[in-house]
C-alpha positions as CSV (number, residue, x, y, z in Angstrom):
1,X,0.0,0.0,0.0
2,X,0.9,3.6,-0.7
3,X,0.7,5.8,1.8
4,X,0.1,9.8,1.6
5,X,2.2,12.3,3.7
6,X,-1.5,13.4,5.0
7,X,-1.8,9.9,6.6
8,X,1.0,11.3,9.2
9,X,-0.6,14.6,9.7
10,X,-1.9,13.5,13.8
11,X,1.3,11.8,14.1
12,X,3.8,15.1,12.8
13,X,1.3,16.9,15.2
14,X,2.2,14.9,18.3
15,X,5.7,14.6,18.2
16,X,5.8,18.7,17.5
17,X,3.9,18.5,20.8
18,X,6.4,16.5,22.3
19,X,9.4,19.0,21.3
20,X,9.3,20.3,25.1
21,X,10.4,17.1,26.2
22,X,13.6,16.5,23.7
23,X,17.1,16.7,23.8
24,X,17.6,20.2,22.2
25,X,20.9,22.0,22.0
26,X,20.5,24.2,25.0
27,X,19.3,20.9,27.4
28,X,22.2,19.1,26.2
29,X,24.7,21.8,27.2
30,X,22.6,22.1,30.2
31,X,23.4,18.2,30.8
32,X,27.3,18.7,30.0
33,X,27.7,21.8,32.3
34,X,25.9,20.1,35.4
35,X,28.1,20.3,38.1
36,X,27.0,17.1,39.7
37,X,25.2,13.9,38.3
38,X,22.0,14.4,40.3
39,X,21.7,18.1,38.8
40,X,22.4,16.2,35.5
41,X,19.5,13.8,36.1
42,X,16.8,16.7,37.7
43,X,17.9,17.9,34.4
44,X,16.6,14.8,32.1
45,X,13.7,14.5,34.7
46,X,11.9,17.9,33.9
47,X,12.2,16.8,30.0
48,X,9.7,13.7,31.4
49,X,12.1,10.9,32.5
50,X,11.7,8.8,34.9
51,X,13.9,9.5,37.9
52,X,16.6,7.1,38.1
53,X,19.6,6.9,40.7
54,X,22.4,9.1,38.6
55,X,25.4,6.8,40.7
56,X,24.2,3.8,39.5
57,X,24.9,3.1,35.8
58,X,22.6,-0.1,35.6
59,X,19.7,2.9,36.6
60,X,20.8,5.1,34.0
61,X,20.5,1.9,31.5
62,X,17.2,1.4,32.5
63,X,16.0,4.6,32.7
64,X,17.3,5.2,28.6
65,X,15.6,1.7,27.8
66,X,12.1,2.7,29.1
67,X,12.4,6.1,27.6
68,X,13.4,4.2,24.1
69,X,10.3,1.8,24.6
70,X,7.8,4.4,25.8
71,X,8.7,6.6,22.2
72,X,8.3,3.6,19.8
73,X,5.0,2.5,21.7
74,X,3.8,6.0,21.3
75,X,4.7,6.3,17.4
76,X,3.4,2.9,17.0
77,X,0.4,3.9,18.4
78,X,-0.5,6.2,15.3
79,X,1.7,5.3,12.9
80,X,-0.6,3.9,9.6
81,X,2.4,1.1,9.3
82,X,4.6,0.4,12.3
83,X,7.0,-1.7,9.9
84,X,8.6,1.9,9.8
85,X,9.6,1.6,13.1
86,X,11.7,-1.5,13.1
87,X,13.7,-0.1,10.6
88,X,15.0,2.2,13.8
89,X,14.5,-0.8,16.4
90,X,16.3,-3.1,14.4
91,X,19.4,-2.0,14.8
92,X,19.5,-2.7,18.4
93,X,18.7,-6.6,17.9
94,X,21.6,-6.4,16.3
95,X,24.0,-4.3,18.7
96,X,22.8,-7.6,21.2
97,X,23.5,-10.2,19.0
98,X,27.0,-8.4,18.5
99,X,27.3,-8.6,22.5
100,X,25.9,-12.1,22.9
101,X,28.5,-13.7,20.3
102,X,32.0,-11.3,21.5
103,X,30.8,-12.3,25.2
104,X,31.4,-16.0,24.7
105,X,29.2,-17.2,26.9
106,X,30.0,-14.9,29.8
107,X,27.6,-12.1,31.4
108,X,27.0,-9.8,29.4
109,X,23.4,-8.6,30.3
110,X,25.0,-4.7,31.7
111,X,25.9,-4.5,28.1
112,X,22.4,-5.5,26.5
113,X,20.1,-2.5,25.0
114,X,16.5,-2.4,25.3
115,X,14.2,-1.0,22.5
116,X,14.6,-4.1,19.7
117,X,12.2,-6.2,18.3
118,X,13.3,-9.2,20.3
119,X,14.5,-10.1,23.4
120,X,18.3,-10.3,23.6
121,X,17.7,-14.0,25.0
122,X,15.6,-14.9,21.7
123,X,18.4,-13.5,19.6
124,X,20.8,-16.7,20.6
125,X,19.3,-19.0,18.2
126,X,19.6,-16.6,14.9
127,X,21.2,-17.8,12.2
128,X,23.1,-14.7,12.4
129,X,24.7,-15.4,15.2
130,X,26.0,-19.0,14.2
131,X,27.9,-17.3,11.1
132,X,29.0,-14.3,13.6
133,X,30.6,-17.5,16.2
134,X,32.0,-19.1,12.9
135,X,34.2,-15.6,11.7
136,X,34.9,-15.2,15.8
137,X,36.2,-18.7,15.9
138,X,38.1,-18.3,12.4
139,X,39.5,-15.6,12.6
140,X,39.6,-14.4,16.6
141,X,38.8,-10.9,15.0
142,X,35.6,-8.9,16.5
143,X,35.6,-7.1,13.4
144,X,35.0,-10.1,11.2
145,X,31.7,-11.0,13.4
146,X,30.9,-7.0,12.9
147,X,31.3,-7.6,9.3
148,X,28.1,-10.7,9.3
149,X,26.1,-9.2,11.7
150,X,26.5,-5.5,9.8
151,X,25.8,-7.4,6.6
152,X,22.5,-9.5,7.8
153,X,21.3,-6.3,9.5
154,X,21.5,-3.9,6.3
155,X,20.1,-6.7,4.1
156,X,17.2,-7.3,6.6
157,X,16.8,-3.4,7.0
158,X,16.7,-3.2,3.3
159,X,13.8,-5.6,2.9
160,X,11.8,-3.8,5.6
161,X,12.3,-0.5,3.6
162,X,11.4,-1.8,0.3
163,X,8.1,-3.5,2.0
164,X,7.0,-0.2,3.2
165,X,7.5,1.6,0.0
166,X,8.7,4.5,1.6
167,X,11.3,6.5,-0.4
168,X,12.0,8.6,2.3
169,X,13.1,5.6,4.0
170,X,14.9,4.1,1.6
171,X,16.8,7.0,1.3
172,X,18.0,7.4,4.8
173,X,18.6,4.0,5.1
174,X,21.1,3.9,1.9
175,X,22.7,7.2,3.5
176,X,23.2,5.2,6.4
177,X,24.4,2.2,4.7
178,X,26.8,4.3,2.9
179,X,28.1,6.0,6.3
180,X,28.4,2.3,8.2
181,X,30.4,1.1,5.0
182,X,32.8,4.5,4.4
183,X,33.8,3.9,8.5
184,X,34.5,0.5,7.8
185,X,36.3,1.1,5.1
186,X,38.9,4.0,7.3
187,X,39.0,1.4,10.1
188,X,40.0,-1.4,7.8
189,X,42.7,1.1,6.2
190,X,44.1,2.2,9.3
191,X,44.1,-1.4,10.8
192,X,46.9,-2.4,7.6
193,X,48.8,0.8,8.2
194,X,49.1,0.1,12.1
């Protein structure tokens, strides 16, 4: 189906409502120039967060991750095709299957984002992650298991983008792509050279 930019009107008119609450320039500098983690955290709580002990790290984790799943179930709310959304949740299924394979079996949870389409513990039996152990095993190199995971992620992003028929989406997406791939492409040429 084809969808018309008037299809998003209520939902462009909610987040514009929401603008209070965001990260702008000023709040961020305001977060920076906090001159102690709790005035940091006040800060984030008058944008709507929920407050969260600012010593404890696992608090801060949590608080980000329920932030993260309260937008997406917003937007998902109104959204005429959610499948839009996983184009931006995606990634983090695969930032946890890239923890779950480099841990190697150790505990790795503090590390795990919320916010994905899966649960992290779900994500173990991808076929991903067998190739990702196979490259890790191979070669011993992180960057190998990067490589798959990257790969199977832009691939499967790709196929959500062309199923929504978005071209606003595909075009961010490819944008990204390109970005992942140029950084890859420095790190890899700096790698030889070191």
């Amino acid at each position: 189906k084809k969808y018309h930019d008037t299809e998003y009107l209520y939902l462009s008119a909610c987040i514009h409502s929401w603008e209070t609450r965001l990260l702008t320039p000023e709040r961020r500098e305001q977060l920076l120039s906090a001159p102690t983690d709790r005035d940091a955290a006040r800060v984030l709580e008058e944008m709507g967060w929920p407050a969260f002990d600012p010593e404890s790290e696992a608090a801060l984790d949590q608080a980000v991750g329920r932030r993260r799943e309260e937008l997406f179930a917003r937007l998902g709310k109104d959204m005429p095709d959610a499948r839009i959304l996983d184009v931006f949740r995606l990634p983090t299924d695969y930032h946890n299957l890239k923890v779950l394979v480099k841990s190697r079996g150790e505990d790795c949870r503090r590390l795990l984002m919320a916010g994905g389409r899966w649960d992290p513990e779900q994500l173990l039996s991808a076929q991903a992650v067998q190739q990702a152990r196979q490259a890790l095993a191979e070669t011993g190199n992180g960057q190998e298991c990067d490589l798959v995971l990257d790969g199977t992620c832009f691939r499967e992003l790709t196929r959500l983008a062309d199923a929504v028929d978005c071209p606003a989406l595909t075009d961010y997406l490819r944008t990204r792509i390109d970005g992942v791939n140029l950084c890859s492409a420095v790190r890899a040429h700096r790698l030889r050279k070191g």
